[in-house]
N, C-alpha and C positions, 0 to 999 in steps of 0.2 A: 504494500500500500504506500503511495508517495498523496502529499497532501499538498493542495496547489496551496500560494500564498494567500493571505487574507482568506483563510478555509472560512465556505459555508456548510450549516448544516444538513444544507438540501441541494449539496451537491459534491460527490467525493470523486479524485481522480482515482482509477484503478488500474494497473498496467498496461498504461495508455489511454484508455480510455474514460469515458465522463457516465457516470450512475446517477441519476435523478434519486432523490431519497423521498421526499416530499413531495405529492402530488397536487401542492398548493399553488397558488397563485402566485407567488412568491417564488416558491423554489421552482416552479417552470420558467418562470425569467431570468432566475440565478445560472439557470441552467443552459437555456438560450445563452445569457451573455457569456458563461465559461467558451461555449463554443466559438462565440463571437473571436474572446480573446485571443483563441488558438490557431483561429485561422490566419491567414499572412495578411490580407486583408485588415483585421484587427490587431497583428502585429506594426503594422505599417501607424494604424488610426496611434495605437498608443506611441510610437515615436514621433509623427508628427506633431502630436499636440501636446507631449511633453509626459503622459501620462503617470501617474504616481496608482500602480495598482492596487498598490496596499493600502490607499487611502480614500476606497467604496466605502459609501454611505447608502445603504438602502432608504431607500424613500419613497414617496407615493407619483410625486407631480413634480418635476421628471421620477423613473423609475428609480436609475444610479446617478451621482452623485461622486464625481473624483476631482481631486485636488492637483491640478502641475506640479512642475517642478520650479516654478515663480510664483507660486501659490495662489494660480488661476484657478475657480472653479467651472469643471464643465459638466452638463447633465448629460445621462445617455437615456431617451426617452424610448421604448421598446409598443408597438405594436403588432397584433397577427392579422396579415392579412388573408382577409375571407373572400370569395366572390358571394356578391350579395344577390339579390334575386332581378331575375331583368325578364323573368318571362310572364309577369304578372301574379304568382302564384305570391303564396302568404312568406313562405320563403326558398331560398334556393338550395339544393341539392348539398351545397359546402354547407351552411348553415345548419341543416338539417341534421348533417351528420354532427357538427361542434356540438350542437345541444343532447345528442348521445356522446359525447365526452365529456362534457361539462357534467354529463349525469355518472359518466366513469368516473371519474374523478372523486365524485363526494361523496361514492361509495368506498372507493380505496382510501378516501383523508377518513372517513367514519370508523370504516375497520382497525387504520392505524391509532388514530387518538384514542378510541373506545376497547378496543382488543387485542392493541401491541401486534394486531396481527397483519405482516406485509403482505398485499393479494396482489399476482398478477391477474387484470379482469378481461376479458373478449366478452361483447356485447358485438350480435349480430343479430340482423334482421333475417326472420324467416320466411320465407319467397315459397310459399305452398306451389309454385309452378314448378320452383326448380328439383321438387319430390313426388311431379304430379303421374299418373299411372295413362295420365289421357297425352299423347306425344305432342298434339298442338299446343296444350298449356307448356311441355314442357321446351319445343323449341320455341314457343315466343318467350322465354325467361332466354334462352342461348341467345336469341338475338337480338332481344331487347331487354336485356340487364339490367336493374335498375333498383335503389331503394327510394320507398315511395315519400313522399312530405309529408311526415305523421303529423295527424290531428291529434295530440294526446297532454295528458299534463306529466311534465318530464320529472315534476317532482314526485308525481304521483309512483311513477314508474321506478324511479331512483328508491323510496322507501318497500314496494315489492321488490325489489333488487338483491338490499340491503334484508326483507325479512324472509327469504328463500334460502341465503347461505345464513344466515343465523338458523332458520328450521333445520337443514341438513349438515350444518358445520361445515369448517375447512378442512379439509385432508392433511392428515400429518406428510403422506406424498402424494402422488397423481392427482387426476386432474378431476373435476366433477364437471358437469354437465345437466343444464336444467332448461327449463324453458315456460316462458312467463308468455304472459297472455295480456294487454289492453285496449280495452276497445275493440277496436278490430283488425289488431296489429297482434301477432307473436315475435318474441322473442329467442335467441339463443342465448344464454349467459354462461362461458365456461372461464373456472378460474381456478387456483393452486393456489399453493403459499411461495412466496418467490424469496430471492436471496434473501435474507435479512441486512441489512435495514433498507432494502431497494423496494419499490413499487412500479406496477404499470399497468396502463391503460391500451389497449386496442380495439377499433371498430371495424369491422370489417362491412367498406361499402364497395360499390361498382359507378364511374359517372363518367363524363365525356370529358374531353380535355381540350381547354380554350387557350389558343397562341400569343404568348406574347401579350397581356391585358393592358396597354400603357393606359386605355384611360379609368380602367379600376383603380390602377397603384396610381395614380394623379389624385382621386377623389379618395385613395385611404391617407396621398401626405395631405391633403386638402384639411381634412379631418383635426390632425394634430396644428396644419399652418392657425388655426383660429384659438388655438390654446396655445402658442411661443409665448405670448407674454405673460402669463401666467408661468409659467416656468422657470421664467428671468428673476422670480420675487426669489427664487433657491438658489440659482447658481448665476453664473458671469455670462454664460455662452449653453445653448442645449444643440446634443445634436439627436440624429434619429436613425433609430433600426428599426426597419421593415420584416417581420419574421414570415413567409412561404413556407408552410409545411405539406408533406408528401401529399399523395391520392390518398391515403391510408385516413388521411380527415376527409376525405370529399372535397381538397381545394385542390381539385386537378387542373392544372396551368402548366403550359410550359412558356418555360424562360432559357433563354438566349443569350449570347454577350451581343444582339440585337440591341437588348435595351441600353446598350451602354453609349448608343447613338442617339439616344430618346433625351433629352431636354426635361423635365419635370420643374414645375414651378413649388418655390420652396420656400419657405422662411428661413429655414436651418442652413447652419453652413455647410453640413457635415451628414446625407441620406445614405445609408448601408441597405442596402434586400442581401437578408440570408434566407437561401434558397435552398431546400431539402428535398424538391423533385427529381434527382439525377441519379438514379441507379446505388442509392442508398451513398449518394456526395453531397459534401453538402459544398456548396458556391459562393460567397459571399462578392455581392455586386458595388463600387459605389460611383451613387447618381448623380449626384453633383458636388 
């Protein structure tokens, strides 16, 4: 075990590699940024701006908070970007799925606070076509794939979730397998005890992939451009990371060193997209 500088709780290096411990709010940004740090990308950001690592400050508004080497403060503010819905419906396909992580999640923070106990969790949607005995249900699942925009209350869901492996308990090994019912949606829910002190979360969805979004990630810096000064009351200077995570949330995009021709209108001095669609790489871009 090697422990990065300024060690967080909810985030440990391990031979080589980066373990989320915490599947909070918090430690998924801690955890974002570790990666940020390590890429060359954020090796580059912290020499050019003088950075002092050891001197993070968690905060809310910007997220970090680091101190130069002339005792400038700069903020690093972290958003995830989602595609939001553009086909009219209540919400889009990425979203959809976030809100079945958002519900992983506060199953896996409940077991950890409440029962010391680490779950890795898979939460899948059950596709009665893709089990269907009738061939037409089941090649139109093969050729049109898809999980649907659940009508449902996700907290509602989160607490059957949460009293299924309480009813059946956690396995001291292998894996259990259950399957919930709401509305008029099923469920797959399978989960173990995972390494101690590590946790995770996975969804497994299926969605289309949209090229290159410039004017999404224009309207997600848009977003933070009308909160800069708000930021300024913390630090000297804020800058900003764009977080792209894989298909595996439902925000299927690809990205390019295209975008790095793209222009983006900015408040900030300083726009990072770290990008985790590439064959399990992750890319760190900066915008401007």
């Amino acid at each position: 075990m090697k422990k990065a500088k300024n060690p967080s709780k909810s985030v440990l290096f391990h031979s080589g590699k980066l373990f989320l411990i915490e599947n909070t709010q918090k430690g998924r940004e801690e955890w974002y940024l570790a990666r940020f740090l390590e890429s060359e990308q954020g090796k580059q950001w912290i020499r050019k701006y003088h950075i002092d690592v050891d001197s993070k400050i968690l905060s809310e508004s910007p997220d970090f908070i680091f101190t130069t080497q002339n005792g400038k403060k700069i903020g690093l503010e972290l958003t995830q970007f989602i595609l939001k819905n553009t086909t009219g419906k209540k919400k889009s396909h990425a979203e959809n799925i976030q809100a079945l992580y958002r519900v992983g999640h506060k199953v896996v923070e409940y077991f950890k606070r409440n029962k010391d106990i680490p779950l890795s969790l898979l939460i899948e949607y059950y596709d009665e076509r893709k089990w269907s005995a009738n061939w037409k249900e089941h090649l139109d699942y093969c050729y049109n794939p898809t999980t649907p925009i659940f009508n449902i209350n996700f907290n509602e869901l989160k607490n059957l979730i949460i009293q299924r492996i309480e009813s059946v308990g956690v396995p001291s090994w292998g894996v259990n397998k259950e399957y919930i019912t709401l509305g008029n949606y099923s469920f797959i829910i399978t989960f173990d005890r995972f390494y101690e002190p590590y946790t995770k979360v996975f969804v497994n969805s299926i969605g289309l992939s949209i090229d290159v979004p410039f004017d999404e990630l224009q309207q997600e810096i848009d977003k933070k451009n009308h909160k800069y000064a708000s930021y300024l009351k913390q630090c000297d200077e804020c800058h900003l990371l764009i977080i792209s995570e894989d298909s595996s949330t439902g925000n299927c995009v690809t990205l390019s060193n295209e975008i790095l021709q793209k222009k983006f209108n900015s408040s900030f001095p300083a726009v990072y997209l770290m990008d985790f669609g590439k064959f399990n790489c992750i890319n760190v871009y900066y915008l401007n």
